[in-house]
N, C-alpha and C positions, 0 to 999 in steps of 0.2 A: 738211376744211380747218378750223384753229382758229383764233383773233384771240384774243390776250389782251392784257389793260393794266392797269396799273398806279399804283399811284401810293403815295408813301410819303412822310410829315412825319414827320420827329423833331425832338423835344422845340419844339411852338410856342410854350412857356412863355417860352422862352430867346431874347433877340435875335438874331436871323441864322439865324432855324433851319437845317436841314438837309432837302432834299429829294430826291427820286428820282421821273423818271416812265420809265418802260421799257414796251416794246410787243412781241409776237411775233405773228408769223405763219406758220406751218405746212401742208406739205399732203403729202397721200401722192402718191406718185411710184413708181407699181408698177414702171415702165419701168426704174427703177435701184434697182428692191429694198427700199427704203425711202421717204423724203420727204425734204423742203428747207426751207427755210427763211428768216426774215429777223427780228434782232432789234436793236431802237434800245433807247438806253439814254440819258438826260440827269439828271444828278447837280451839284447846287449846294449849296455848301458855304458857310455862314457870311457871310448876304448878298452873296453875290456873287463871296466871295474868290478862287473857284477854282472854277471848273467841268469837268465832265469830259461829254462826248459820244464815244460809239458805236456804231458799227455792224457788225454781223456777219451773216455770209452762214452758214447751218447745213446739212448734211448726214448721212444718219440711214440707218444699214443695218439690216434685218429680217432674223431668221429664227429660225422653229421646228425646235429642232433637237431636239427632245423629244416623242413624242406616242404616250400609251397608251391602255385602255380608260379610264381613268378620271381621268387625271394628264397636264398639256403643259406644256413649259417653251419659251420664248421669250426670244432674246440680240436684244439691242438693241445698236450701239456708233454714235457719234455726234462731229461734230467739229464746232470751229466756230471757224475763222478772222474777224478783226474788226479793225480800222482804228479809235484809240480817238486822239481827242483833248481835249488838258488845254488849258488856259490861266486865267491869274490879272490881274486888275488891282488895277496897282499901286498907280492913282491914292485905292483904297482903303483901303492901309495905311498905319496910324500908329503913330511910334514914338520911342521915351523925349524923344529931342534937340527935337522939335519943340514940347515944353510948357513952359511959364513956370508954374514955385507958384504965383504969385497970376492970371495974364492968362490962361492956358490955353494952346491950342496958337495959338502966334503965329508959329514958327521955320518954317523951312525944312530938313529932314532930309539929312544926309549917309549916309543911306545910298543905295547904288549898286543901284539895276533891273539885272534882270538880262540877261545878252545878247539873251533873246530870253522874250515873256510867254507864250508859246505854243508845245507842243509835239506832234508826232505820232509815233505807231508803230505798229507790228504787231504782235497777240498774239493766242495760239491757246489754244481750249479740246476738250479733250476727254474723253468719259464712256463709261460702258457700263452696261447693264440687264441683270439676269434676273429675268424676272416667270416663275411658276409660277400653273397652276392643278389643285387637287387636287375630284376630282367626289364626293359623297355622295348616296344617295339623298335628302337635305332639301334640300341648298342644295351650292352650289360656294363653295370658300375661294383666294383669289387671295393672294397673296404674291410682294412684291417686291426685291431688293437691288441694290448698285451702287455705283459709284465713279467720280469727274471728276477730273480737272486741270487748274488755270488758270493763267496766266501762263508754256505751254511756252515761252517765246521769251525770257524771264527780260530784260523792258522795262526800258528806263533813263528812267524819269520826273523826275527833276528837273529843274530849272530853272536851277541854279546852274555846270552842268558839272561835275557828279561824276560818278564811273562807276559809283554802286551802284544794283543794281537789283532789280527786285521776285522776291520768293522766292515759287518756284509753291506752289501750294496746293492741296491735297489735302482730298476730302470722300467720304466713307462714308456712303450712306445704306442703310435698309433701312425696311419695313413689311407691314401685313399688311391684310385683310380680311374681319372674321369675322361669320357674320350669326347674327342675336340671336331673329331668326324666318325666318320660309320666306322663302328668298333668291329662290323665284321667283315668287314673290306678287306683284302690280300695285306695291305698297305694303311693300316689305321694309325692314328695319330690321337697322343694321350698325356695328358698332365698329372704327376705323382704329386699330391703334397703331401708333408709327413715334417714327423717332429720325434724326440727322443728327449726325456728327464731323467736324469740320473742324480742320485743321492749315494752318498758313502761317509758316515762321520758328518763332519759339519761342510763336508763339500758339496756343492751342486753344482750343477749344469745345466743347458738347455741347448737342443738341436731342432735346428726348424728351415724346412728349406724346401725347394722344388725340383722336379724333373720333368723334362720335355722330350717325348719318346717320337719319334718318327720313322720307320722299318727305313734302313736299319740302324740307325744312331741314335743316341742319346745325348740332351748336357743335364746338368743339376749347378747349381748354386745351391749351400747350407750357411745358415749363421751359427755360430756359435759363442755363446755367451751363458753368464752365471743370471742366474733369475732374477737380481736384483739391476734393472733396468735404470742404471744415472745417467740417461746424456752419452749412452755405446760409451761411456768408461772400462766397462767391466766386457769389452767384448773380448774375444779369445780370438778368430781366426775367420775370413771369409772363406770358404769350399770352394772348388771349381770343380766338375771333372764330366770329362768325356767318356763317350765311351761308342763300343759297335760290337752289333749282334749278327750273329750267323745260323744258320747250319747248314749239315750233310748227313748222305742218308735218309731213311724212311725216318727219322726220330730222335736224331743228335745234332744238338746246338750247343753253342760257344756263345760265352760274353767276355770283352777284354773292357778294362778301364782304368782310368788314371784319371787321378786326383789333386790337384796342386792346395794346400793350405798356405793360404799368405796371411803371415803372422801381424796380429796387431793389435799385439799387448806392450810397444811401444819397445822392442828390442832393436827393430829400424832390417829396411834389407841385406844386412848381413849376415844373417842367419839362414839365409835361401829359402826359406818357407820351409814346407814336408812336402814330401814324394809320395804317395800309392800307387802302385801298379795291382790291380785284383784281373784273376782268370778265371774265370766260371766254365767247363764243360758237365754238361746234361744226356745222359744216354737215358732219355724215355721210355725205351722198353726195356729196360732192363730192371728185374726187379728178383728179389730170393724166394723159391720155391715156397707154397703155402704151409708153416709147420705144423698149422693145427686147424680144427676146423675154424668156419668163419671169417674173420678176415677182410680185406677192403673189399674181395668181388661181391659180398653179401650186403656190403651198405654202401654201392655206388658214394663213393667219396669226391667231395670239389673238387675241382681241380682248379690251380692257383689259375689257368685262362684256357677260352677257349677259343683260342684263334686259327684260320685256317692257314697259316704256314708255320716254318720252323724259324727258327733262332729269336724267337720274342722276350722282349725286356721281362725276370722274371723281379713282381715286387712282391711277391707272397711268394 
């Protein structure tokens, strides 16, 4: 079973910042081949003007469909239908008609609220994994790749009564695992590179970056930029983040981290960058009764590492 949480500021610099707190909870589910899920999500925009809340139910199929003397590969695919609601207050917004040049806002606005400040709908997400593990006599190398969709139900969020709606979104990730000493030491030492493409509409993105794990810390550096490479014009934001690993117990581990984005798309330091704070606990034995036959103890499934102590960086 995992719990993670979240939380994210952008830019405090700026009035009405921008926030995010989201939560997951995970557990394996031999009974049905994989695990389950439950993920909240509350996002506030621009003191208040808009908020978006929810919630999604997740489900996750396993299998080793790969396994040599020295090399296994493992397909992960995963879906996650979610009940998301928006709403805005109005009694927030101001605009032109209401100010006097010399008195300020003194008027009363004609413009018209819209039929309703609040909306709901349905929208599904779905991904897949294959994680690889290749064996060396020093150490074992894990490597991973994948791909999601969001927005299959192609939602109609306005508020005004148009019919345009959100164009799904497509993301590409992959990464790897490579250790830099004896991978099966108490104390091994490992380098993550990895990257993430994202598409929506005519927007891209590109995330590419590295981590340096040594029991029990971590740092990363990420860039982030639009794929069309001018001369870092088009770049979005340098990553930083730290972070440190634990555990306790026969099989429970913690990871804390924090993230600083230093913005530089040319708004300058006053914006104060963004904030993450992520908390990862892992209760390893704990898993839901078998509900039917078969199930992960009948196909020995990868496991994201096998290391011999607790609180290890997880990147799978």
């Amino acid at each position: 079973m995992r719990l993670a949480v979240n939380h994210r500021q952008l830019w405090p610099g700026v009035p009405g910042p921008f926030y995010t707190f989201g939560l997951g909870l995970d557990v394996r589910a031999p009974g049905v081949s994989g695990g389950i899920g439950l993920t909240l999500m509350n996002d506030v925009r621009g003191e208040g003007f808009l908020k978006t809340n929810k919630i999604g139910f997740v489900y996750s199929y396993r299998n080793l469909i790969g396994k040599y003397d020295r090399s296994s590969t493992e397909f992960s695919f995963g879906v996650e239908p979610a009940v998301v609601n928006k709403n805005i207050d109005w009694s927030k917004f101001e605009f032109s008609d209401q100010f006097d040049p010399v008195f300020g806002k003194i008027f009363q606005s004609a413009a018209t609220p819209p039929p309703s400040a609040s909306i709901t709908y349905m929208d599904i997400a779905a991904g897949f994994t294959f994680n690889h593990r290749i064996k060396t006599n020093a150490a074992d190398y894990y490597f991973g790749w994948g791909g999601a969709m969001q927005h299959l139900t192609r939602p109609t969020e306005t508020f005004v009564g148009t019919t345009r709606t959100v164009p799904i979104k497509y993301s590409f990730t992959g990464g790897g695992m490579l250790p830099v000493s004896d991978g099966r030491s108490p104390t091994p030492t490992f380098l993550f590179p990895h990257f993430r493409y994202e598409r929506q509409g005519s927007f891209q993105a590109v995330n590419a970056g590295m981590y340096f794990y040594k029991y029990p810390a971590f740092v990363g550096i990420n860039y982030d930029n639009s794929p069309k490479f001018q001369q870092g014009k088009n770049t979005n934001s340098l990553i930083v983040t730290l972070g440190l690993v634990g555990g306790w117990g026969e099989a429970n581990s913690y990871q804390i981290s924090y993230s600083y984005d230093l913005n530089a798309t040319g708004l300058g330091g006053g914006t104060y960058g963004s904030h993450e704070l992520a908390l990862v606990f892992s209760f390893d034995s704990f898993k839901l009764a078998n509900l039917g036959k078969g199930g992960e103890a009948k196909r020995k499934l990868l496991n994201c590492m096998d290391f011999p102590h607790k609180g290890v960086f997880r990147m799978f």
